[in-house]
C-alpha distance (Angstrom), angle and dihedral (degrees) to the residues before:
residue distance angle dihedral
X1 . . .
X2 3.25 . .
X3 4.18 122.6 .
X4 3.65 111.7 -112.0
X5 3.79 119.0 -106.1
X6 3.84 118.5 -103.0
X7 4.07 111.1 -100.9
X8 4.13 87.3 -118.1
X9 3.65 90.0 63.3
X10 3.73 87.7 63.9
X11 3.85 92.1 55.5
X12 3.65 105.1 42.1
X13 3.39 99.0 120.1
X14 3.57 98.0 12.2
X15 3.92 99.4 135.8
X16 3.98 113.2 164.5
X17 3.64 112.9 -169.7
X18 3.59 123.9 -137.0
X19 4.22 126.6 -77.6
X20 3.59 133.2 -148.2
X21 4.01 122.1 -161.9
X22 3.95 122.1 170.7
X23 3.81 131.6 -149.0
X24 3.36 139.3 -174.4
X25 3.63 97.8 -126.3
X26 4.36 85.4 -122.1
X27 3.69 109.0 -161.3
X28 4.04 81.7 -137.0
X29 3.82 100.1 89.5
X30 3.52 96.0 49.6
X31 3.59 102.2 49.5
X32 4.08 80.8 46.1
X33 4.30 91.6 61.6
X34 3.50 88.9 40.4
X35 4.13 88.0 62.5
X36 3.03 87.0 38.5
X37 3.86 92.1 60.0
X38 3.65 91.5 44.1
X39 3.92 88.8 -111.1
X40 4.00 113.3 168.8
X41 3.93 91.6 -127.6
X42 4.11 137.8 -1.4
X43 3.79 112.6 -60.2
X44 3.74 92.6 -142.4
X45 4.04 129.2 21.9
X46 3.63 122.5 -164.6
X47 3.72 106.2 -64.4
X48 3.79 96.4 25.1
X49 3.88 120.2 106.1
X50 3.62 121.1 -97.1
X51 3.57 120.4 -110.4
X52 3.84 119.8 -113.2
X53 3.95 118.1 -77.4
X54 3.94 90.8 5.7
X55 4.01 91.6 111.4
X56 3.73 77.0 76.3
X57 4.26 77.0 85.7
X58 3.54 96.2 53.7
X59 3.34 136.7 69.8
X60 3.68 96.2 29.0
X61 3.87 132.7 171.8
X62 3.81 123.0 -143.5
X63 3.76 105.0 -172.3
X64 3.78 123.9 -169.8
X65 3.74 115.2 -80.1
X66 3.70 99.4 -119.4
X67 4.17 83.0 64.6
X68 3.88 83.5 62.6
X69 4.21 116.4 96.8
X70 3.41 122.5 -142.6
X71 3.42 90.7 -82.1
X72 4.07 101.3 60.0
X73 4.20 91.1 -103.8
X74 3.57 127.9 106.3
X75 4.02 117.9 -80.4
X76 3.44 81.8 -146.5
X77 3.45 142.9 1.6
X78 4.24 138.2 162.3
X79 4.06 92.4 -88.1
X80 3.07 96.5 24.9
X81 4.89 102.1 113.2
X82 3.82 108.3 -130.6
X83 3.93 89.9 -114.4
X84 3.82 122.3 160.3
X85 3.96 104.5 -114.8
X86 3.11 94.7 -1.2
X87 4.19 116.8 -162.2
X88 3.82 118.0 -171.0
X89 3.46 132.2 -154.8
X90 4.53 130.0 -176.7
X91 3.63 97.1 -125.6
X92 3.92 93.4 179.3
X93 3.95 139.1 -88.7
X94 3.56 151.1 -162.7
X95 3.82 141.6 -111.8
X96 3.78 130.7 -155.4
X97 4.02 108.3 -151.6
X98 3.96 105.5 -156.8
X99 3.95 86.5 165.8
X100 4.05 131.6 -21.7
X101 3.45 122.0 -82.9
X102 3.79 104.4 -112.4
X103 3.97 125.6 -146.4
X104 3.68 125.4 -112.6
X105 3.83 88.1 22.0
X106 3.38 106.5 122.3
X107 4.17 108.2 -119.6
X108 3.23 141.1 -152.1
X109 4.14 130.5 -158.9
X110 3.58 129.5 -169.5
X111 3.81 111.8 -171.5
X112 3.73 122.7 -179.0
X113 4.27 135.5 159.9
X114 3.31 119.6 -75.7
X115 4.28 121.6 171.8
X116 3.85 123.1 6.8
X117 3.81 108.4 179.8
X118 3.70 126.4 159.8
X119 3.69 116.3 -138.0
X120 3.89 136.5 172.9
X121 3.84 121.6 -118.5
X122 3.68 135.5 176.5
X123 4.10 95.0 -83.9
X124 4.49 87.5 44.3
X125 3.78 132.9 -93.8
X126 3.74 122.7 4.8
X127 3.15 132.4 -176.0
X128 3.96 130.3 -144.9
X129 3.95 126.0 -155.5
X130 3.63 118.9 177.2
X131 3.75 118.1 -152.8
X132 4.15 119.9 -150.5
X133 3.99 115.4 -152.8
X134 3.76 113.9 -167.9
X135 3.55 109.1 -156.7
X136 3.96 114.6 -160.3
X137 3.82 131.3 172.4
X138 4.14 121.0 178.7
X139 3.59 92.2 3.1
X140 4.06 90.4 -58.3
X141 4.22 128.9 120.7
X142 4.19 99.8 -122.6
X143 3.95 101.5 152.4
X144 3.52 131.1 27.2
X145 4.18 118.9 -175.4
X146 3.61 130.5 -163.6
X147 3.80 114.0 -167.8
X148 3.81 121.5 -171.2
X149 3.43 113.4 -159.6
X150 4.36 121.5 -176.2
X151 3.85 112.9 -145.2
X152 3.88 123.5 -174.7
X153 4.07 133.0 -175.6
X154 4.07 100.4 -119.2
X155 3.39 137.1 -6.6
X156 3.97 113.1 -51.2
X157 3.61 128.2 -129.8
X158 3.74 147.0 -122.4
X159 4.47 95.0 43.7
X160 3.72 111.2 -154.9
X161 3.80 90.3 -160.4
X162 3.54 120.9 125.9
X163 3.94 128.7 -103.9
X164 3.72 93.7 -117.0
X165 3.58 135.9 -5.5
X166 4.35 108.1 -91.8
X167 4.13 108.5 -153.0
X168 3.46 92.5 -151.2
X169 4.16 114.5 139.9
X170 3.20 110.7 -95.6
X171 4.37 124.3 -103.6
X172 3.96 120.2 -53.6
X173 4.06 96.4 -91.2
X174 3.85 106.2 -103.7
X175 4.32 94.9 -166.4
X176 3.37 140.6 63.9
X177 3.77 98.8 -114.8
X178 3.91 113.9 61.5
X179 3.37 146.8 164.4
X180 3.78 139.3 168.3
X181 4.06 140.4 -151.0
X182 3.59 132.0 159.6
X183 4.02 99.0 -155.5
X184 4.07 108.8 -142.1
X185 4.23 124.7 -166.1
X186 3.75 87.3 -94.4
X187 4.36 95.9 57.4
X188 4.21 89.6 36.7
X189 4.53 80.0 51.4
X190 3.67 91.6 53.4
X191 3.45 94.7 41.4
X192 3.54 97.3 56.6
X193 3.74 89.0 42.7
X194 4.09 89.7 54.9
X195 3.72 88.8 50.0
X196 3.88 104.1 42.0
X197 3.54 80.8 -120.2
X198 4.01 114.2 160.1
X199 3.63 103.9 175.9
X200 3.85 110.1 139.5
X201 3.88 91.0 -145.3
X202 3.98 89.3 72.2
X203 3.80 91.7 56.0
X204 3.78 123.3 8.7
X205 3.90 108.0 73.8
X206 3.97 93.8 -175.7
X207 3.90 85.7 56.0
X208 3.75 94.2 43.5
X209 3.89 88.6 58.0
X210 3.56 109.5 32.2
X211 3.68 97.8 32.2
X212 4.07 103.4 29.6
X213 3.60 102.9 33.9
X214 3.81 85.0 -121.8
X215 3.99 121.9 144.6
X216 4.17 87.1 -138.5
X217 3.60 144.0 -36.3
X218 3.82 114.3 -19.0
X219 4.19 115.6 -125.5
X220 3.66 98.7 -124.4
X221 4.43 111.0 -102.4
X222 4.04 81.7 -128.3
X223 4.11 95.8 60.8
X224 3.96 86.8 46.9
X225 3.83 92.2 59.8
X226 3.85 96.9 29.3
X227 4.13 83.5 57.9
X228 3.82 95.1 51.0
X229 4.17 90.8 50.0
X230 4.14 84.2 45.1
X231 3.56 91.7 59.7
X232 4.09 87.2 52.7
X233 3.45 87.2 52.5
X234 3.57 92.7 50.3
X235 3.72 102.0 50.0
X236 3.87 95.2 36.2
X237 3.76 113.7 36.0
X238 3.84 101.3 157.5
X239 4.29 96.1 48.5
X240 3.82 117.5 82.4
X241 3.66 126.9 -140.9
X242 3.51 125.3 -111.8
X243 3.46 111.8 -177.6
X244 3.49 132.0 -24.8
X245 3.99 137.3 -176.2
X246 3.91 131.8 -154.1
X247 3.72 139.6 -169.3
X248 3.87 124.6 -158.6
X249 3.67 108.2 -153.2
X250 3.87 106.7 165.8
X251 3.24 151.4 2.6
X252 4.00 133.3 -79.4
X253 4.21 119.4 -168.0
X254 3.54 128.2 -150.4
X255 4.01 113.3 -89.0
X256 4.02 92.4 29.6
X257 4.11 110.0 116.0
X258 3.83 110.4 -114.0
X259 3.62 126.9 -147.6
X260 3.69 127.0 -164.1
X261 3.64 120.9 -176.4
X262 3.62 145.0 155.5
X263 4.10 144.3 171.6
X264 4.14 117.5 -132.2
X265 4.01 111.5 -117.7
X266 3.18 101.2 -158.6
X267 4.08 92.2 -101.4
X268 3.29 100.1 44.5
X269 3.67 138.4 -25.5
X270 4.13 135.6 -90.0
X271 3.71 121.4 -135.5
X272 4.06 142.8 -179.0
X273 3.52 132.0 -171.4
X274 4.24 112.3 -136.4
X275 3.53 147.3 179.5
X276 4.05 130.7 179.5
X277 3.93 92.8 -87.0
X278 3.73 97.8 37.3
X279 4.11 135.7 54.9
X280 3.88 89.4 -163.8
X281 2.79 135.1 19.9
X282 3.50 97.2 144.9
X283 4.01 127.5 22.1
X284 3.86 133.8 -174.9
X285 3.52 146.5 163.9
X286 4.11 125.1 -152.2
X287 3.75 124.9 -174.6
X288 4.06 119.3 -167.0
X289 3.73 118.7 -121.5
């Protein structure tokens, strides 16, 4: 039998150029995630600044179903390697915040490939592609994304997940900032729907376990770093973001209590994501403009 070919040899001349999509910058989606977080009112209005990470509900692309795989992504897509059974996985990212995103501004976002390096982990080779996003309104730079996404050939080995999912609260909060949700089928559905997001893992439960190896619906990596930025937009309304970073480490299932908290450090802020059987499963860092 002969030895599989490294991941790099897939992506040797694997050169993407850049993509530009446009949005109106619709107050719709954000009054939408604010529902969706149980929020008395919209965060933003037209005119207002968008919170952090909520451009991930602009600017979205609805392709035509028979472009989906079995699993609900993309068979193929601009940044997406041309690896053989390929798995993906949101590893984390970070944003530079010259100045907000505003609503009803028309926007415009050129995204193009930045890193591809093959590493080894614990379950064989990975291999990491970072994504830019160049966020520009009136001609001027106000957001710029980097996404790092982890792809692997096959299924890997050696799951940490648990047996079943255990609906006990999540740990006694440990920082100043907090806030809690216990994501259900019906928040991971709208989700998805907000973020054009087909994965099957967000909303088929017989797929999840059969298929996945996965004791129930996953919690979307997205909502686990979306919750830690809410919580700085909770506890301090009038100071702007930056920049901030975030890791995904593991992860959460639908019916476990999450926990986001963080402490201020006097720049910025520090933040995990955390249920009852996991410190972290989420981290961040924000510092204020």
């Amino acid at each position: 039998m002969q030895p599989a070919a490294p991941l790099s040899s897939y992506v040797e001349t694997w050169h993407p150029g850049p993509v530009t999509m446009h949005d109106p910058m619709d107050p719709g989606p954000a009054a939408a995630v604010s529902a969706l977080l149980d929020l008395t009112g919209p965060a933003a209005a037209a005119g207002d600044p968008l919170p952090p990470l909520w451009q991930w509900f602009h600017f979205l692309h609805w392709p035509a179903q028979h472009e989906l795989g079995t699993d609900g992504h993309l068979r193929d897509a601009r940044f997406l390697p041309p690896v053989p059974d390929r798995q993906r996985m949101f590893a984390g990212g970070r944003s530079r915040i010259v100045e907000p995103l505003r609503l009803g501004e028309p926007a415009e976002r050129v995204s193009s490939l930045g890193q591809v390096t093959p590493k080894h982990g614990r379950s064989g080779e990975l291999l990491f592609v970072t994504e830019r996003q160049e966020f520009r309104q009136s001609g001027r730079v106000c957001l710029v994304e980097e996404q790092d996404i982890v792809y692997r050939s096959g299924r890997g080995s050696g799951s940490r997940h648990p047996a079943a999912v255990d609906g006990r609260t999540a740990p006694e909060a440990e920082e100043p900032w907090r806030l809690r949700l216990q994501p259900d089928p019906a928040l991971l559905f709208r989700l998805s729907a907000l973020t054009a997001n087909a994965h099957r893992i967000h909303y088929d439960a017989p797929y999840c376990r059969d298929t996945e190896g996965y004791p129930g619906l996953v919690v979307h990596g997205p909502l686990l770093a979306l919750l830690m930025l809410e919580v700085v937009r909770r506890e301090a309304p009038g100071r702007q973001v930056g920049s901030l970073s975030f890791t995904l480490r593991r992860p959460a299932f639908s019916g476990e209590h999450l926990l986001a908290e963080g402490s201020p450090t006097g720049t910025g802020a520090r933040l995990r994501t955390a249920t009852h059987r996991e410190a972290r499963h989420a981290t961040a860092e924000v510092s204020f403009a």
